[in-house]
CHARMM internal coordinates of N, CA and C (Angstrom, degrees):
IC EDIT
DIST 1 N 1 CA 1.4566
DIST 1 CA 1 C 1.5251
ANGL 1 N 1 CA 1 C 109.34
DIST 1 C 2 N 1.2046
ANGL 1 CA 1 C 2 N 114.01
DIHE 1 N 1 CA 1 C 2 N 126.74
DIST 2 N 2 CA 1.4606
ANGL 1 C 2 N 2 CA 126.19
DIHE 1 CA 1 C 2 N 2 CA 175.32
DIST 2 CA 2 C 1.3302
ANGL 2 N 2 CA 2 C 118.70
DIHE 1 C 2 N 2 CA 2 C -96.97
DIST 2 C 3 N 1.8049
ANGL 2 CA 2 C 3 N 107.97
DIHE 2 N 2 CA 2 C 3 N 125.78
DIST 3 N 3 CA 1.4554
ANGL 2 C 3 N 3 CA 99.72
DIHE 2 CA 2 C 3 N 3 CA -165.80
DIST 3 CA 3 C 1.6551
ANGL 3 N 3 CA 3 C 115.89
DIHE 2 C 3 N 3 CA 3 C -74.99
DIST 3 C 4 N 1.2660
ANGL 3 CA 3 C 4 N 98.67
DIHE 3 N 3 CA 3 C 4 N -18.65
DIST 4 N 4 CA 1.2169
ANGL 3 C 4 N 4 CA 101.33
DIHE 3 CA 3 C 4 N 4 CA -156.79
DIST 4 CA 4 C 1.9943
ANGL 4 N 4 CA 4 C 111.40
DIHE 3 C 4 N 4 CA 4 C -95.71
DIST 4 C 5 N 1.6160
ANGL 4 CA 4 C 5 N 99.64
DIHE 4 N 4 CA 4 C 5 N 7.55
DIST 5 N 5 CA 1.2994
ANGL 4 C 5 N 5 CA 115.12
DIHE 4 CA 4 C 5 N 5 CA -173.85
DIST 5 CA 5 C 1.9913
ANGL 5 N 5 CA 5 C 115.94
DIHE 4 C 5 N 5 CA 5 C -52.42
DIST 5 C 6 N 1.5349
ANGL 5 CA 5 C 6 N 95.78
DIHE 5 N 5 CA 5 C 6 N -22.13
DIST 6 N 6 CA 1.6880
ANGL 5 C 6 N 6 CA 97.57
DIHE 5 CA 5 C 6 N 6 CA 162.22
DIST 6 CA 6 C 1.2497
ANGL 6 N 6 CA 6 C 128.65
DIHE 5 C 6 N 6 CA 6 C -82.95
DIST 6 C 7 N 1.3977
ANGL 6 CA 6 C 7 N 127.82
DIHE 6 N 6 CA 6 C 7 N 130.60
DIST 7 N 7 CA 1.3992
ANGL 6 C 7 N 7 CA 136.18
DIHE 6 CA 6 C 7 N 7 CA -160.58
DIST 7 CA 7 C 1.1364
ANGL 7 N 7 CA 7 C 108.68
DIHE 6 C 7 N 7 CA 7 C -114.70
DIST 7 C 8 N 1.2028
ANGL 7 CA 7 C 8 N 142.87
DIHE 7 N 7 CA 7 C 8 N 93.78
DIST 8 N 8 CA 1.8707
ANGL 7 C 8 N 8 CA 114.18
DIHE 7 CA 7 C 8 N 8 CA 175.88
DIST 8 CA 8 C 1.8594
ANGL 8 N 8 CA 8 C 102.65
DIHE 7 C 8 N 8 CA 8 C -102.93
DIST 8 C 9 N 0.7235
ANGL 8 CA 8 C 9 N 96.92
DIHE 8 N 8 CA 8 C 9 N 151.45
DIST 9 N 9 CA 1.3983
ANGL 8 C 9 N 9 CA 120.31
DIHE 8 CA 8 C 9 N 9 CA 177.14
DIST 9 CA 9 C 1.5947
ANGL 9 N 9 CA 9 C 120.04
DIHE 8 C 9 N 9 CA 9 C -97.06
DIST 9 C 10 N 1.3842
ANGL 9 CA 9 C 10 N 132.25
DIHE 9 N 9 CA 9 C 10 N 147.39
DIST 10 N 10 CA 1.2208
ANGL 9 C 10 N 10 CA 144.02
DIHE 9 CA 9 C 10 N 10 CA -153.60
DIST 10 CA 10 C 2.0092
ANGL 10 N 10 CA 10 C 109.39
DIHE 9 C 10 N 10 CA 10 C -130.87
DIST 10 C 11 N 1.4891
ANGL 10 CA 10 C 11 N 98.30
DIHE 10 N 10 CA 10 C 11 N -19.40
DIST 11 N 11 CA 0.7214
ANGL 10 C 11 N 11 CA 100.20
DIHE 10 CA 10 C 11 N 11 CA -167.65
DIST 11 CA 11 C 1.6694
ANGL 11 N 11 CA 11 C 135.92
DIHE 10 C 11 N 11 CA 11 C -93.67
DIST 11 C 12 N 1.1028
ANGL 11 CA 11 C 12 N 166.76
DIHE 11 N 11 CA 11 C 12 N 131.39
DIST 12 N 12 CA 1.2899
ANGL 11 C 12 N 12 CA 163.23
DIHE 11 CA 11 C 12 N 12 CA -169.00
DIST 12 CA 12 C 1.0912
ANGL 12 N 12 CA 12 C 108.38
DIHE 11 C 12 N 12 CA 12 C 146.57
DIST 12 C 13 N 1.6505
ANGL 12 CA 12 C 13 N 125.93
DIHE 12 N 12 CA 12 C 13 N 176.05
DIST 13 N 13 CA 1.4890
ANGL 12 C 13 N 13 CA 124.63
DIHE 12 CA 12 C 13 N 13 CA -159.78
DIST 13 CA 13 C 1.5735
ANGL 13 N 13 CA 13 C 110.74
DIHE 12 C 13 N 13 CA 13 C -81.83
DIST 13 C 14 N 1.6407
ANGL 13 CA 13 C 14 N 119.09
DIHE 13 N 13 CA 13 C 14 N 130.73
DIST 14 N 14 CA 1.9182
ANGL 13 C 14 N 14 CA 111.77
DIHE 13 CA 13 C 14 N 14 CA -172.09
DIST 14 CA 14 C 1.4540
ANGL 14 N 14 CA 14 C 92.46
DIHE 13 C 14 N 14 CA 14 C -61.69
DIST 14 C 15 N 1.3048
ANGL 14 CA 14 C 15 N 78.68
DIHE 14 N 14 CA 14 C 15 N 170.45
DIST 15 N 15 CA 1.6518
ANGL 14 C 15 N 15 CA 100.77
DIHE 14 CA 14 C 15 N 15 CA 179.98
DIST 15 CA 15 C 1.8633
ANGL 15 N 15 CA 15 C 93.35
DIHE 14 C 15 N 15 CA 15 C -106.74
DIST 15 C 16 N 1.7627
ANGL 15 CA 15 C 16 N 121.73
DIHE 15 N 15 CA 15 C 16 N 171.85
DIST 16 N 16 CA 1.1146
ANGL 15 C 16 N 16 CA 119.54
DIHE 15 CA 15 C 16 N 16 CA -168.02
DIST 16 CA 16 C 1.5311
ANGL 16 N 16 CA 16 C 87.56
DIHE 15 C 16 N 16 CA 16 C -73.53
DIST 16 C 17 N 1.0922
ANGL 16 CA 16 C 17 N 153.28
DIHE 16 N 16 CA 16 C 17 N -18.97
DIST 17 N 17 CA 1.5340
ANGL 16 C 17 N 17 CA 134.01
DIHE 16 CA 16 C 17 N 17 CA 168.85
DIST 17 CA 17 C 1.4204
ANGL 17 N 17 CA 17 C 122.54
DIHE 16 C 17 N 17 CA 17 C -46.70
DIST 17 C 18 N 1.3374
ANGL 17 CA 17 C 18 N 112.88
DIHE 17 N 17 CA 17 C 18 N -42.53
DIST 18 N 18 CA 1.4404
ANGL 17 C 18 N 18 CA 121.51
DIHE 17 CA 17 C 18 N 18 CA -155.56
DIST 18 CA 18 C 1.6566
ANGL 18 N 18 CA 18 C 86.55
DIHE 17 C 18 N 18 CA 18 C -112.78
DIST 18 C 19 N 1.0009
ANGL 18 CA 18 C 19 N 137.52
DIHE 18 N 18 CA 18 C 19 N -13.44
DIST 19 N 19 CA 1.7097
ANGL 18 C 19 N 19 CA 133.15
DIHE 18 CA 18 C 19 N 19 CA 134.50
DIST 19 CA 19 C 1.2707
ANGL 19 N 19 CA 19 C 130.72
DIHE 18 C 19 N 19 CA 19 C -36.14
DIST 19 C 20 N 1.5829
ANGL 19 CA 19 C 20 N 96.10
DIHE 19 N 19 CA 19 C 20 N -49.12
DIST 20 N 20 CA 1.6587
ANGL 19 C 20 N 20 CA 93.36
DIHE 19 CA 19 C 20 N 20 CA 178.16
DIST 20 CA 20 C 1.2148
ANGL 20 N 20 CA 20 C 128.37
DIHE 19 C 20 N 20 CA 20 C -81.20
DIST 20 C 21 N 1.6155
ANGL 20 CA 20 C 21 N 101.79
DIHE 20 N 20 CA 20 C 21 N -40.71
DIST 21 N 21 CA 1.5779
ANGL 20 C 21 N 21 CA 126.10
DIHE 20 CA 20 C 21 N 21 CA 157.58
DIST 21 CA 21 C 1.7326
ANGL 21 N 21 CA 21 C 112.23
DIHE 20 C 21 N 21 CA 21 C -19.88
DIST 21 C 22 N 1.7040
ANGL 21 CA 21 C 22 N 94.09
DIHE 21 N 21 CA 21 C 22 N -64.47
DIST 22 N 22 CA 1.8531
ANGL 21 C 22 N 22 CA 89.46
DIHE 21 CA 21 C 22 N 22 CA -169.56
DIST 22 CA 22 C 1.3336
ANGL 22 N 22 CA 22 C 104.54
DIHE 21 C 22 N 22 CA 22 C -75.41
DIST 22 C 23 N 1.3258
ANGL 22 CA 22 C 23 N 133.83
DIHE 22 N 22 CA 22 C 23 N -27.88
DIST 23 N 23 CA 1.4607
ANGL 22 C 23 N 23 CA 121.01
DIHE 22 CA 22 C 23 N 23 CA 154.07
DIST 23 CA 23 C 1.3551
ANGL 23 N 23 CA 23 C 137.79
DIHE 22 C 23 N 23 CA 23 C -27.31
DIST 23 C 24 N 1.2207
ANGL 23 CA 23 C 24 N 86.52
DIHE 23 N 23 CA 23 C 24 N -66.08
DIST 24 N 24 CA 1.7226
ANGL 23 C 24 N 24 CA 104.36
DIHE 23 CA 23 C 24 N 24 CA 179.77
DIST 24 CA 24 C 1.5256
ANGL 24 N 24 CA 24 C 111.15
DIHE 23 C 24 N 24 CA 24 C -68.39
DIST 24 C 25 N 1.2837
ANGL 24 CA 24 C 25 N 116.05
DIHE 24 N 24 CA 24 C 25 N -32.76
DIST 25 N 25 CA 1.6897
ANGL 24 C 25 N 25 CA 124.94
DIHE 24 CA 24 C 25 N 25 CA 175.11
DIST 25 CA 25 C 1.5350
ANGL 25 N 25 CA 25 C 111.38
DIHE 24 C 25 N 25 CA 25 C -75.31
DIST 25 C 26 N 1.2584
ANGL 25 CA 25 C 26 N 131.14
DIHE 25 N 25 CA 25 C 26 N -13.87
DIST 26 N 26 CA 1.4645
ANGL 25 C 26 N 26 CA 143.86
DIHE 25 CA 25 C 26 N 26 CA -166.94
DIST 26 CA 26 C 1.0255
ANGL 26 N 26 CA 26 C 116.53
DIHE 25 C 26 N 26 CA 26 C -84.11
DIST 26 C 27 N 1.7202
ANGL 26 CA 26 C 27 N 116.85
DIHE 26 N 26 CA 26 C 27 N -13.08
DIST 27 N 27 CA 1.2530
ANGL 26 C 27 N 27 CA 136.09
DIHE 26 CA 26 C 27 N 27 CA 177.39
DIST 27 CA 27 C 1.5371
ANGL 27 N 27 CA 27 C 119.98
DIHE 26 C 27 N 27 CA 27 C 48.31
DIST 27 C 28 N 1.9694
ANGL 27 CA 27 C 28 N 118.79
DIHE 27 N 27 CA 27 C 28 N 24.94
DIST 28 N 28 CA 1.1286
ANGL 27 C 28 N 28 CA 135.39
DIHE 27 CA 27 C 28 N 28 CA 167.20
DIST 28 CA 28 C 1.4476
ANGL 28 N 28 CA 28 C 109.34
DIHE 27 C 28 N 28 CA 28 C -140.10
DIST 28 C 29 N 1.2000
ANGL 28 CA 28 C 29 N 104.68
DIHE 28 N 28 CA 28 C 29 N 171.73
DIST 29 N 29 CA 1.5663
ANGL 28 C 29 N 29 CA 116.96
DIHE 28 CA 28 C 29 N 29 CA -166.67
DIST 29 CA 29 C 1.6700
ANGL 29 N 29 CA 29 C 109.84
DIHE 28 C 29 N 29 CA 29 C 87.80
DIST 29 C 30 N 1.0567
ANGL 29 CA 29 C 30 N 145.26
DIHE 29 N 29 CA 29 C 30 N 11.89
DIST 30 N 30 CA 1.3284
ANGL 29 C 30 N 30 CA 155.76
DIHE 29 CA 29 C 30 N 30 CA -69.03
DIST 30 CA 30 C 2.2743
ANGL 30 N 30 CA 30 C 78.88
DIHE 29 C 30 N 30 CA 30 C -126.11
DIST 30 C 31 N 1.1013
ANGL 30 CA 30 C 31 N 88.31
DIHE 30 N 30 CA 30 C 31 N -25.87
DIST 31 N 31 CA 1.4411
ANGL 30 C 31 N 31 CA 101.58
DIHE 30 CA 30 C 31 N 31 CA -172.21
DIST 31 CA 31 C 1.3891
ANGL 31 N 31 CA 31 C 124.02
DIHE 30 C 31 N 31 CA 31 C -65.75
DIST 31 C 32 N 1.6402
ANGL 31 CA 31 C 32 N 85.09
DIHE 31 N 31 CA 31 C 32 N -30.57
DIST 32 N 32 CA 2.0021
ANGL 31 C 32 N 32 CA 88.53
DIHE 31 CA 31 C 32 N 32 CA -158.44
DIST 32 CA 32 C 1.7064
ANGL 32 N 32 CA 32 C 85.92
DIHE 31 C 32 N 32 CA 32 C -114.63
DIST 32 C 33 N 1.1987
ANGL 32 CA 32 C 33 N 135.28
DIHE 32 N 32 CA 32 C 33 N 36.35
DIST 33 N 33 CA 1.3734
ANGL 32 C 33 N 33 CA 132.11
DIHE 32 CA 32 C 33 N 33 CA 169.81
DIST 33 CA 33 C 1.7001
ANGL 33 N 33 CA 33 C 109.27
DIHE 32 C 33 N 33 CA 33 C -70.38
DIST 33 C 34 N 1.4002
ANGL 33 CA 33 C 34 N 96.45
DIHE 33 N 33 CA 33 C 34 N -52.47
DIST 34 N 34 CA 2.0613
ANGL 33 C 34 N 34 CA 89.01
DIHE 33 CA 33 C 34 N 34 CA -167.44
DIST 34 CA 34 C 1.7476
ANGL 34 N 34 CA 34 C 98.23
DIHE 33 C 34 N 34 CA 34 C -72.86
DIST 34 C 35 N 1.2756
ANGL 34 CA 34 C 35 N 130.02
DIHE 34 N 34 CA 34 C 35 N 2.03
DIST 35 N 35 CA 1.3545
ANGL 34 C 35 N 35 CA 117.57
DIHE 34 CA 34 C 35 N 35 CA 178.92
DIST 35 CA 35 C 1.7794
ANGL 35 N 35 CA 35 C 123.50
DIHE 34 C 35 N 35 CA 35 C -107.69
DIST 35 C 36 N 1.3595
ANGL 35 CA 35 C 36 N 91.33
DIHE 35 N 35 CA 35 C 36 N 2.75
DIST 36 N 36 CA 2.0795
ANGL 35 C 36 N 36 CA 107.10
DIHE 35 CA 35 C 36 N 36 CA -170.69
DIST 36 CA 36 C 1.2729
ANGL 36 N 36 CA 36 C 101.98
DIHE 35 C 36 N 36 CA 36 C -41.58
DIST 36 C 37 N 1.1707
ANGL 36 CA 36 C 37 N 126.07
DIHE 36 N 36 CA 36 C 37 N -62.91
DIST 37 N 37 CA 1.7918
ANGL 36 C 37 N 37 CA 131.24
DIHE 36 CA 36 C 37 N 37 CA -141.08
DIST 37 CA 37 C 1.8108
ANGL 37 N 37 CA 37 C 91.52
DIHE 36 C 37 N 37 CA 37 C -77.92
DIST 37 C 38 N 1.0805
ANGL 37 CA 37 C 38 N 113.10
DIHE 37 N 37 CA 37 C 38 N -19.99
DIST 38 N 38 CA 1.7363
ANGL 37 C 38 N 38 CA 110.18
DIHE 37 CA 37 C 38 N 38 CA 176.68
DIST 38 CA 38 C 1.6518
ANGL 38 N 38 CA 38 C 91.09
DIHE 37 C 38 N 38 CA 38 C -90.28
DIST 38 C 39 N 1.3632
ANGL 38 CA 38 C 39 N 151.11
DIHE 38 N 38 CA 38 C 39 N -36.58
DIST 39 N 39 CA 1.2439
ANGL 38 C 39 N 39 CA 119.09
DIHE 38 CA 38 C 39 N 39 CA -159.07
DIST 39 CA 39 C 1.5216
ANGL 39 N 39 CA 39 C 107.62
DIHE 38 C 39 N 39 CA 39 C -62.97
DIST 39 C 40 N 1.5448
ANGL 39 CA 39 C 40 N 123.79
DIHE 39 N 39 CA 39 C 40 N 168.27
DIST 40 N 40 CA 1.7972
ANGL 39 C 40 N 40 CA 136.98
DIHE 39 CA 39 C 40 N 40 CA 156.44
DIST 40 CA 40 C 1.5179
ANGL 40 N 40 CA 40 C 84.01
DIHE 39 C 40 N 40 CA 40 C -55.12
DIST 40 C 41 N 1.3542
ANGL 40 CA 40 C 41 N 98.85
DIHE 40 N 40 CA 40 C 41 N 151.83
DIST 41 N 41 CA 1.7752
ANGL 40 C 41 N 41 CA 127.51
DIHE 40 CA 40 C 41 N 41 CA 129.98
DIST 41 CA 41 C 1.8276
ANGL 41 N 41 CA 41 C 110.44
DIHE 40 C 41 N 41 CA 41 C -24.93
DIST 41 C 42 N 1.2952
ANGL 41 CA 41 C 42 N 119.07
DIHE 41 N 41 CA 41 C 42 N -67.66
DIST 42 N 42 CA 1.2771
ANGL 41 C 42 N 42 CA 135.13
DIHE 41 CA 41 C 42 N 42 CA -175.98
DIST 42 CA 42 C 1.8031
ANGL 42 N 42 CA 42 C 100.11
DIHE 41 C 42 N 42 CA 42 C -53.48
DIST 42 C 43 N 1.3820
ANGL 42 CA 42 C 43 N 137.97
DIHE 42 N 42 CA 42 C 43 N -39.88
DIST 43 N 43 CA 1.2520
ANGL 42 C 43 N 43 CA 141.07
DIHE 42 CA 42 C 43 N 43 CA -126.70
DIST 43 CA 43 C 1.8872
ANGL 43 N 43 CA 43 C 75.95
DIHE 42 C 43 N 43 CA 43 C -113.31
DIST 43 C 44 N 1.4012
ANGL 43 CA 43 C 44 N 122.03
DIHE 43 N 43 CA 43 C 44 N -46.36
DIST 44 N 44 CA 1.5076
ANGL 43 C 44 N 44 CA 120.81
DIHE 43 CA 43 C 44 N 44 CA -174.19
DIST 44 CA 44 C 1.0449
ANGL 44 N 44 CA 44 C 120.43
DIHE 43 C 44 N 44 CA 44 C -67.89
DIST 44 C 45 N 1.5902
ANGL 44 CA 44 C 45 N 104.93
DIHE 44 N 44 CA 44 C 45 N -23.61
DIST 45 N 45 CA 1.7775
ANGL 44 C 45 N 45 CA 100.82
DIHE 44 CA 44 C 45 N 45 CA -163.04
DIST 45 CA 45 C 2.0790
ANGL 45 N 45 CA 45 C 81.00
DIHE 44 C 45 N 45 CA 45 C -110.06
DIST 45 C 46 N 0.9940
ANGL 45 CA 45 C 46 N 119.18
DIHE 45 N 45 CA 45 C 46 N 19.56
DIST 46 N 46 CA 1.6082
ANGL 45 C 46 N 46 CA 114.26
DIHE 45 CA 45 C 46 N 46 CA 169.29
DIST 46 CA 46 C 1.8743
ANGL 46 N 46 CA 46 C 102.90
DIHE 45 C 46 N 46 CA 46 C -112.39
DIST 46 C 47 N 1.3571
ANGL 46 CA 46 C 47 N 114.21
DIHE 46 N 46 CA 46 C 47 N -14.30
DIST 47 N 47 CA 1.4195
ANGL 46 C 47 N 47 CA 119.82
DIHE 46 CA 46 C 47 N 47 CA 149.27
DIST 47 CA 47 C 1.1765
ANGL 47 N 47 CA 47 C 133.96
DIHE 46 C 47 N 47 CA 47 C -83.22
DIST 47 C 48 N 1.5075
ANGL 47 CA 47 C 48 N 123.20
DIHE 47 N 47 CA 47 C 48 N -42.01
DIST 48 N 48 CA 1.3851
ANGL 47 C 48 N 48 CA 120.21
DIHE 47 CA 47 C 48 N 48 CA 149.04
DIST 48 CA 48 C 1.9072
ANGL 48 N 48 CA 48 C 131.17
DIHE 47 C 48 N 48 CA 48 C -39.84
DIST 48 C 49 N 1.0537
ANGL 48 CA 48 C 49 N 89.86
DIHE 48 N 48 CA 48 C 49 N -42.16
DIST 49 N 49 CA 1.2655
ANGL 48 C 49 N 49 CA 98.10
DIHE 48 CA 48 C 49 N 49 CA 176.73
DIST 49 CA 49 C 1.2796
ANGL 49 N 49 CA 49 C 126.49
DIHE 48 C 49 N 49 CA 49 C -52.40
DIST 49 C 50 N 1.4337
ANGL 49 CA 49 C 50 N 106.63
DIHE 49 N 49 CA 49 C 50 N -61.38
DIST 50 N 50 CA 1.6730
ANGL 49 C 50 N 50 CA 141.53
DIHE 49 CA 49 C 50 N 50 CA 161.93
DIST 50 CA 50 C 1.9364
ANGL 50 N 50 CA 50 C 96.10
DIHE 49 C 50 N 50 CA 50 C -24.47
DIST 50 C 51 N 1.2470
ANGL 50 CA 50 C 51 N 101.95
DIHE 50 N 50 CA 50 C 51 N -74.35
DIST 51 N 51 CA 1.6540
ANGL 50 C 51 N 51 CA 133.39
DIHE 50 CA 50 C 51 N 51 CA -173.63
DIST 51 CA 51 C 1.5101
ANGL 51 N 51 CA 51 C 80.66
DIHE 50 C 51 N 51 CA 51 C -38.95
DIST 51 C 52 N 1.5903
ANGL 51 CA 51 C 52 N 117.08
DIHE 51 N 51 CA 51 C 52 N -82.78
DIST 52 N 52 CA 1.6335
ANGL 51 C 52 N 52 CA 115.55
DIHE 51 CA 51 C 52 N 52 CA -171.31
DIST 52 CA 52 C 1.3697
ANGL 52 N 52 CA 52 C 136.72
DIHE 51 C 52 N 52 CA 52 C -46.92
DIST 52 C 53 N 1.3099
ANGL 52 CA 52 C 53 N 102.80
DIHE 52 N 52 CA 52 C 53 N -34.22
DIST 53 N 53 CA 1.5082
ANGL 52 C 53 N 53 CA 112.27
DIHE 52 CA 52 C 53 N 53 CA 169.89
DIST 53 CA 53 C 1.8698
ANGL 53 N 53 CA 53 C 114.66
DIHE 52 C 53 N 53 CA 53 C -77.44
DIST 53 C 54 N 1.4097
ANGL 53 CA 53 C 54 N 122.53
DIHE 53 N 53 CA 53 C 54 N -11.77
DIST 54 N 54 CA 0.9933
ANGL 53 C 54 N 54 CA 121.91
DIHE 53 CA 53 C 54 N 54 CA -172.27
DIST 54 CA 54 C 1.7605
ANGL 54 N 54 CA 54 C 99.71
DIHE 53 C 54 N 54 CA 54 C -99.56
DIST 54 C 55 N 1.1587
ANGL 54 CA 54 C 55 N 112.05
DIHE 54 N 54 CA 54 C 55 N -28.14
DIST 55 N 55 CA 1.4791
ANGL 54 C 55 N 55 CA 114.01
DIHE 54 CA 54 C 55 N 55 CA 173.89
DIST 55 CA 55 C 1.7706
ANGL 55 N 55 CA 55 C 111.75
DIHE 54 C 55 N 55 CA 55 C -68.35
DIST 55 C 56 N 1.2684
ANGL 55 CA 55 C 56 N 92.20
DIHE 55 N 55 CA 55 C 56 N -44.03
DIST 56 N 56 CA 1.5902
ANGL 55 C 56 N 56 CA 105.55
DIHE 55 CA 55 C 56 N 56 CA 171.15
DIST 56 CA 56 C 1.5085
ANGL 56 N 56 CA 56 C 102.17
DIHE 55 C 56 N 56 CA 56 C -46.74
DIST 56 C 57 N 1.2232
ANGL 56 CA 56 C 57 N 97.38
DIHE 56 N 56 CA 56 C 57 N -67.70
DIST 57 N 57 CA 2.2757
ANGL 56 C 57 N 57 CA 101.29
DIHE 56 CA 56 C 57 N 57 CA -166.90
DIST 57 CA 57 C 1.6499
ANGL 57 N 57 CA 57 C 94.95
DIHE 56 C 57 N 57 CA 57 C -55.87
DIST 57 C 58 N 1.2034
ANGL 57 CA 57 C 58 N 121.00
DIHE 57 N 57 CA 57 C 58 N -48.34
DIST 58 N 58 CA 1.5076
ANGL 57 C 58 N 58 CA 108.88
DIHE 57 CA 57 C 58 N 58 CA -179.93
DIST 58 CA 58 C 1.2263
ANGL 58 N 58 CA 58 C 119.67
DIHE 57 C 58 N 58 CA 58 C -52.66
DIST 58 C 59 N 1.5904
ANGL 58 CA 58 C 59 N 129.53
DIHE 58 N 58 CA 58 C 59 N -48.66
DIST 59 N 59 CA 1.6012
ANGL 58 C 59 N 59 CA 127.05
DIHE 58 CA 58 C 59 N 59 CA 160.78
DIST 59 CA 59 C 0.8521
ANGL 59 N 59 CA 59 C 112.47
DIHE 58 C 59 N 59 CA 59 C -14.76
DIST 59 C 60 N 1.3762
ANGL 59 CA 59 C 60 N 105.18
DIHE 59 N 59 CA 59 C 60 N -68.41
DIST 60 N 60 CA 2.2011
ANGL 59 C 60 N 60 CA 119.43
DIHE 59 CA 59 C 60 N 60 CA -156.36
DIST 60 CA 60 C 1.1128
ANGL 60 N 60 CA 60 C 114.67
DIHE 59 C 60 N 60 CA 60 C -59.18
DIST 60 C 61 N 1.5707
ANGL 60 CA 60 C 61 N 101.25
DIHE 60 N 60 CA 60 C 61 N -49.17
DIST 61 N 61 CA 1.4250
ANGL 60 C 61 N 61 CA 111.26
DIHE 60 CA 60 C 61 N 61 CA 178.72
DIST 61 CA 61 C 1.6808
ANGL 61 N 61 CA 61 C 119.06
DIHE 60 C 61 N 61 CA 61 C -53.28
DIST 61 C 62 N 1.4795
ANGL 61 CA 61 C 62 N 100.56
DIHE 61 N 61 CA 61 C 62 N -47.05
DIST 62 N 62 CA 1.7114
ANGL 61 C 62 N 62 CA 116.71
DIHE 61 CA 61 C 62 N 62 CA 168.04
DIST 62 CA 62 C 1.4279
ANGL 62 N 62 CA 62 C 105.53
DIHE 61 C 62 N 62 CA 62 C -53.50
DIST 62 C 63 N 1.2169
ANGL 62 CA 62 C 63 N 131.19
DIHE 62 N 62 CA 62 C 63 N -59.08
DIST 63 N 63 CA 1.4301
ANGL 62 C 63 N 63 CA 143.00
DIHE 62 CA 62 C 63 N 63 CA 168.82
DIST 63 CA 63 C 1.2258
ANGL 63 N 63 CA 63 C 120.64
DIHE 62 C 63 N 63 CA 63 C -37.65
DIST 63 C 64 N 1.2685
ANGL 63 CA 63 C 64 N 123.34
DIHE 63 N 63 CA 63 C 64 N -70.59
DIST 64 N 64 CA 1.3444
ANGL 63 C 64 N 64 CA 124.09
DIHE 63 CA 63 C 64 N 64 CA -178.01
DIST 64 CA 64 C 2.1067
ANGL 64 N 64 CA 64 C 108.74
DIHE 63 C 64 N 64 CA 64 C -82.04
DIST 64 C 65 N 0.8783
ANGL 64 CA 64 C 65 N 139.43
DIHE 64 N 64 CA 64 C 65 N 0.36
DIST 65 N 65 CA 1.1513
ANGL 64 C 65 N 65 CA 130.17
DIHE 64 CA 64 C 65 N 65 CA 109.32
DIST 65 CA 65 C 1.4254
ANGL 65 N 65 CA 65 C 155.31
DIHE 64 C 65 N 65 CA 65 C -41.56
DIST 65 C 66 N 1.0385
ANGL 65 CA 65 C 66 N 98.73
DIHE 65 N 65 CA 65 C 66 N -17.70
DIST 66 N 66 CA 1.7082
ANGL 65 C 66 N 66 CA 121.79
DIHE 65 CA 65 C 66 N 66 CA -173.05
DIST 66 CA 66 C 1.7638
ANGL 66 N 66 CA 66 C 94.23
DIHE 65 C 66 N 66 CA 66 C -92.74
DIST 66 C 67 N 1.2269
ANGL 66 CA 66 C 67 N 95.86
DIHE 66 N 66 CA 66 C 67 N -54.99
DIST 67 N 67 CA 1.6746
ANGL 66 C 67 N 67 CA 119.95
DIHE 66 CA 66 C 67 N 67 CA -178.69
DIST 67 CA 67 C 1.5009
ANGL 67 N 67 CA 67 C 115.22
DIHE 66 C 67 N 67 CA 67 C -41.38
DIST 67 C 68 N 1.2233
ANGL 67 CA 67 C 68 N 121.64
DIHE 67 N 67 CA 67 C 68 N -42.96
DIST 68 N 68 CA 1.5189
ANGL 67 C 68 N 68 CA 145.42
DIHE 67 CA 67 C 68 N 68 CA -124.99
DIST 68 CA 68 C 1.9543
ANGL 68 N 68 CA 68 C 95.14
DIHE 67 C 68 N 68 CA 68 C -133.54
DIST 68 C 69 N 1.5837
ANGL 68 CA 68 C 69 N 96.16
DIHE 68 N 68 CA 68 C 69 N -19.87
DIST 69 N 69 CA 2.0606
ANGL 68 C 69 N 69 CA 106.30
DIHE 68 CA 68 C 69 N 69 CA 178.39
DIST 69 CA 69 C 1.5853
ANGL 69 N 69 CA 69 C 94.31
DIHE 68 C 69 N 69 CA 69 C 71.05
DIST 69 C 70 N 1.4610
ANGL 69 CA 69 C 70 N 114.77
DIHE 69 N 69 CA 69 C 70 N 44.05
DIST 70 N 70 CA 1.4817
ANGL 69 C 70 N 70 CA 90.36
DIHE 69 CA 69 C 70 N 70 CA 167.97
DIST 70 CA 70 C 1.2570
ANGL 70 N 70 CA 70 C 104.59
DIHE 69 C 70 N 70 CA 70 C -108.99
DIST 70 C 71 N 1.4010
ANGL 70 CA 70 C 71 N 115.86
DIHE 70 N 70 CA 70 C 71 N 34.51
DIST 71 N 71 CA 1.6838
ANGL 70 C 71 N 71 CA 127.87
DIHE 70 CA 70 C 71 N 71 CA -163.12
DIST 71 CA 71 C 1.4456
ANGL 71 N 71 CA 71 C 99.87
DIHE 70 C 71 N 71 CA 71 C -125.94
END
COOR INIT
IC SEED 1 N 1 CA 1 C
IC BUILD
């Protein structure tokens, strides 16, 4: 018997719950919190995005500082 024979998976498209969730956990967007449960589907994942691409520019920025010894 193999313990590890259960797999669960994480993966498939969130639902607006687990939309708002990473919003609200992202600790930005700080603005549009009391209005989530009214945005579209379309309007969350155009805030998420925002959130991702700004974490992204923060990397680089962290990155190419690090790179450069300004760290």
């Amino acid at each position: 018997m193999c313990i590890f024979s259960v797999i669960t998976s994480v993966e498939g498209p969130m639902t607006k719950k687990d939309k708002i969730a990473f919003i609200k956990s992202s600790k930005r967007k700080t603005h549009v919190y009391q209005d989530l449960n009214g945005y579209t589907d379309q309007q969350l994942n155009d805030v998420i995005r925002e959130i991702v691409q700004g974490l992204i520019r923060e990397s680089e920025i962290i990155s190419n500082a690090y790179i450069n010894g300004y760290r």
